[in-house]
VOVEX-415030 format. One line per 10 residues: number of its first residue (from 1); their letters; for each residue x, y, z of N, C-alpha, C, O, CB. Coordinates in steps of 0.02 Angstrom, whole numbers. Glycine has a CB too. Layout:
<nodes>
NUM) A) X Y Z X Y Z X Y Z X Y Z X Y Z; ...
</nodes>
This chain:
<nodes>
1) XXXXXXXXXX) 82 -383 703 125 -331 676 154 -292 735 118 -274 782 87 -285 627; 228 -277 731 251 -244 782 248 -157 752 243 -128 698 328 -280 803; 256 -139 823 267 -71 825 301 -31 759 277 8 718 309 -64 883; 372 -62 771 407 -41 723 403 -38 653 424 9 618 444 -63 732; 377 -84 636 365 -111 580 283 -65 544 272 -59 484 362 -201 601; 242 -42 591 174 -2 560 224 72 573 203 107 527 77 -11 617; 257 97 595 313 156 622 335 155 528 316 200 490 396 121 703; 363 115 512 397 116 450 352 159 387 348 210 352 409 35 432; 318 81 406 256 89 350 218 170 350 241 202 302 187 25 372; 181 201 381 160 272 414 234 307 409 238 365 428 127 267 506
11) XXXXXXXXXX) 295 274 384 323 353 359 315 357 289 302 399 246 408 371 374; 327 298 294 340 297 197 271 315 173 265 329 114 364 205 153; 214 317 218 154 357 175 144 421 195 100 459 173 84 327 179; 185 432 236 169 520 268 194 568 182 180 627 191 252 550 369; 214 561 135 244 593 88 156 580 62 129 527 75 325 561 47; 118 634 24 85 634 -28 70 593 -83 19 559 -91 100 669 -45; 136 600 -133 169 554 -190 162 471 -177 135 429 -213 255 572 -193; 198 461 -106 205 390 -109 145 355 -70 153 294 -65 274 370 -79; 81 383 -40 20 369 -31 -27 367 -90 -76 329 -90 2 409 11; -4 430 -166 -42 398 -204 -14 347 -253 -50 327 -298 -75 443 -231
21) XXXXXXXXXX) 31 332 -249 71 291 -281 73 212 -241 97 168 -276 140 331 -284; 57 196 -190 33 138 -148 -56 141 -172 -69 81 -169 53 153 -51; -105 168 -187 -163 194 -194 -173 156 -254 -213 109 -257 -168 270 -195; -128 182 -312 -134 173 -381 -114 77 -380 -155 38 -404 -72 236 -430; -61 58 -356 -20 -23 -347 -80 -56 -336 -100 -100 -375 44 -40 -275; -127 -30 -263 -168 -65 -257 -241 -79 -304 -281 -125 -292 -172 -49 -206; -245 -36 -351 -312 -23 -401 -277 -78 -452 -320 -97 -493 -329 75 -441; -227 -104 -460 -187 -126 -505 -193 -190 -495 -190 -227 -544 -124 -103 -505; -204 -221 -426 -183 -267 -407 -236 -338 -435 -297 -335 -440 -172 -250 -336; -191 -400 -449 -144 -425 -430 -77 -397 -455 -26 -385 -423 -154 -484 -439
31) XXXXXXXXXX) -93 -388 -535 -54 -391 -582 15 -329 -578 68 -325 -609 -103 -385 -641; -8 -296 -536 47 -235 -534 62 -180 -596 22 -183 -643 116 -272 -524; 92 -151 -599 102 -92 -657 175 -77 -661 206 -84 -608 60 -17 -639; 210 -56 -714 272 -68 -733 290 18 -707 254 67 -717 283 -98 -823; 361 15 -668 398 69 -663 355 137 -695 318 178 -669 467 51 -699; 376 127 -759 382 159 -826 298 205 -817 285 263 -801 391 87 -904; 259 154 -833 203 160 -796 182 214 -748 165 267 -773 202 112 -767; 181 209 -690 173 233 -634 222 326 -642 204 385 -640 206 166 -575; 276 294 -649 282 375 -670 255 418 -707 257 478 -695 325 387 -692; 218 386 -771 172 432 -820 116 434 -750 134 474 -707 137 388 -915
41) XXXXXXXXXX) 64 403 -737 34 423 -717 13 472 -676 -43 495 -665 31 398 -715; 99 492 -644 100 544 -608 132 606 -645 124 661 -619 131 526 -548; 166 602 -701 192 636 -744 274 660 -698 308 712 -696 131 698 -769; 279 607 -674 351 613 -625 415 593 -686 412 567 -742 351 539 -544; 449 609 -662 532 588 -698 545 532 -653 538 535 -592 608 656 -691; 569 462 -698 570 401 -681 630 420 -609 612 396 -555 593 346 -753; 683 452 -609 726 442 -562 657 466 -486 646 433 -436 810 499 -580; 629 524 -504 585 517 -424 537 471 -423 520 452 -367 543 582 -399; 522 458 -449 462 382 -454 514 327 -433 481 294 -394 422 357 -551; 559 307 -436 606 269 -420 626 275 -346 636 227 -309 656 280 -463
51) XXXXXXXXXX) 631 326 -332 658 345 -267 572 343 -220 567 331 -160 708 436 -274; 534 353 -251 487 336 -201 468 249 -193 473 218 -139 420 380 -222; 448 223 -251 446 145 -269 507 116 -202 492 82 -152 480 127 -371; 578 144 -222 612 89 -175 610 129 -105 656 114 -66 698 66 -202; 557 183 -79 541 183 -5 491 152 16 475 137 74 532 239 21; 459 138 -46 370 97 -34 384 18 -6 354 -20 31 314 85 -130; 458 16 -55 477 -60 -51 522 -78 24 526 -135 48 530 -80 -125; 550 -24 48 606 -62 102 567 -39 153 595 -47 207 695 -40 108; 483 0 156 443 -19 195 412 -96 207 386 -123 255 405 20 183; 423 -112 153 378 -183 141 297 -168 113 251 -209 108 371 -229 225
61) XXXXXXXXXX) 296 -108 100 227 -112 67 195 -127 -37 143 -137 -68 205 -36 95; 254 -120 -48 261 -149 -110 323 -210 -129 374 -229 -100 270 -90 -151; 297 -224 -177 379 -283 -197 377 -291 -281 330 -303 -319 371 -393 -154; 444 -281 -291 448 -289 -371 483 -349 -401 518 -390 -373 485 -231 -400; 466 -344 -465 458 -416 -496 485 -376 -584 456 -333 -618 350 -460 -484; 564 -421 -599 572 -405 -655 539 -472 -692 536 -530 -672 644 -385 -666; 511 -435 -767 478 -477 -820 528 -453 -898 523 -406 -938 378 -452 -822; 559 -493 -893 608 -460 -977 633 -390 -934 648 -387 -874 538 -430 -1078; 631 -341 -980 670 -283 -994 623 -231 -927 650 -180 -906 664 -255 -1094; 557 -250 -902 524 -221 -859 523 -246 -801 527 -307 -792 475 -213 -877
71) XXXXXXXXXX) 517 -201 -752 501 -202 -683 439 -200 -660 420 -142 -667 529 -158 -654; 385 -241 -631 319 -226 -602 326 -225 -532 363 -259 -497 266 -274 -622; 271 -166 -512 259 -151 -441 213 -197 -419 211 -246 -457 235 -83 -425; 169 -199 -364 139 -248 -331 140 -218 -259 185 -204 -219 174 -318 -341; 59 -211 -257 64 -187 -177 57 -283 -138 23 -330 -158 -30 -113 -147; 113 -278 -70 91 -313 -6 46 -333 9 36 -326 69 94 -291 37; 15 -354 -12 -90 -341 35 -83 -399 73 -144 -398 68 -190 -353 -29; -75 -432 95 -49 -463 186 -20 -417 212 -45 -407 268 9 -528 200; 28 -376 197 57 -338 246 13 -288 253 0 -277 312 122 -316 234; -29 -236 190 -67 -181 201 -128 -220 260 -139 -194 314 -98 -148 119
81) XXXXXXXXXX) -151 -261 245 -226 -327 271 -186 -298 348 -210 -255 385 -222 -461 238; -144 -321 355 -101 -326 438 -79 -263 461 -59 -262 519 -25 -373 440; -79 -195 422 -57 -121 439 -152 -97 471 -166 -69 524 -16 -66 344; -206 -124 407 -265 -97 434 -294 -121 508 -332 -93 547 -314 -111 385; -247 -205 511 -280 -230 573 -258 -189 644 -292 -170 692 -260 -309 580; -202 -184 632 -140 -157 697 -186 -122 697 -224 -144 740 -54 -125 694; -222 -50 656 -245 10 669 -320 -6 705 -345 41 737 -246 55 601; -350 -57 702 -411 -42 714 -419 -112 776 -470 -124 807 -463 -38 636; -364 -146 781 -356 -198 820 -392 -192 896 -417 -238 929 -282 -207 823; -389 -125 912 -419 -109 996 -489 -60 982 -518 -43 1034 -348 -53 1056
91) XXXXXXXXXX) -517 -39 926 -552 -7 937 -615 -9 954 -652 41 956 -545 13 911; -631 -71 967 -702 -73 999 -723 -98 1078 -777 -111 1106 -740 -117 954; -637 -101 1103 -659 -105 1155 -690 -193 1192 -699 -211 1250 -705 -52 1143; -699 -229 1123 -721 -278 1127 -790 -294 1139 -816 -346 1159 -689 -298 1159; -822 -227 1122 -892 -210 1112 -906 -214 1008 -899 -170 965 -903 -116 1158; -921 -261 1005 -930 -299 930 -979 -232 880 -968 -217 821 -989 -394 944; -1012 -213 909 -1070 -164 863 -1032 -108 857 -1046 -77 806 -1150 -143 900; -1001 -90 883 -953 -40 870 -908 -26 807 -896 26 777 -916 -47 917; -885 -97 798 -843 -97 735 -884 -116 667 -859 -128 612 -783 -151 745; -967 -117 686 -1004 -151 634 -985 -86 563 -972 -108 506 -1102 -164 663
101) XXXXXXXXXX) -985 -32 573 -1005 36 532 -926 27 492 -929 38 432 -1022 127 590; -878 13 510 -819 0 478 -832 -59 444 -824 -51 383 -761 -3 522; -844 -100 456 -827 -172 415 -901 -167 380 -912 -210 337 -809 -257 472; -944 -126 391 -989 -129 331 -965 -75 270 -987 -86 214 -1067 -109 358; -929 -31 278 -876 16 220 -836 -27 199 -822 -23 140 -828 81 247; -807 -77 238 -728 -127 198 -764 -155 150 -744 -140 94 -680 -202 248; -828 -204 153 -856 -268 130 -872 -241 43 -855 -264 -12 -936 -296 185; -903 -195 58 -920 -170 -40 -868 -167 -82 -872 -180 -141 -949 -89 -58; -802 -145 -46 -736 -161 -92 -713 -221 -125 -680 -212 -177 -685 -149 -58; -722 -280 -107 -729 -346 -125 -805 -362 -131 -850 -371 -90 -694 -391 -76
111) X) -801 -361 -192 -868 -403 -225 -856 -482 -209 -897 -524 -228 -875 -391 -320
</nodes>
């Protein structure tokens, strides 16, 4: 992952809204959650739920998928998988026990 490209991503989550709204895509996932959806959950008016959705998207951290008359969200997770690596890519120095305390917090998330 280049520079630019985790630069993107880290703006489009610097907003509140569209960190919990990438948060929620991913609890969802594979299947994603419809527009319509996601705005109740936040009790947003579809036009700002919209306007955040298509910053989530021309980050590349979500992608949508029309089904009939609906739109589903869908978080990235190769790209999120590849935003967590960039971040933690140097941090041990290449001293292995170091990164054990992190990847023992990742592992319980996947059963």
């Amino acid at each position: 992952m280049d520079h630019s490209f985790a630069v993107r991503c880290f703006s489009a989550l610097g907003h509140p809204r569209r960190l919990e709204v990438l948060r929620l895509l991913i609890r969802h996932a594979p299947g994603g959650l419809k527009a319509g959806d996601v705005a109740q959950a936040f009790e947003q008016p579809a036009s700002t739920m919209s306007s955040h959705l298509r910053i989530l998207a021309d980050a590349g951290l979500i992608s949508s998928e029309r089904k009939g008359r609906e739109i589903y969200f869908t978080p990235d997770i190769d790209r999120l998988r590849g935003l967590v690596l960039f971040l933690v890519a140097d941090c041990c120095g290449g001293r292995a026990e170091q990164c054990e305390p992190l990847l023992a917090e990742l592992l319980p998330c996947c059963p």
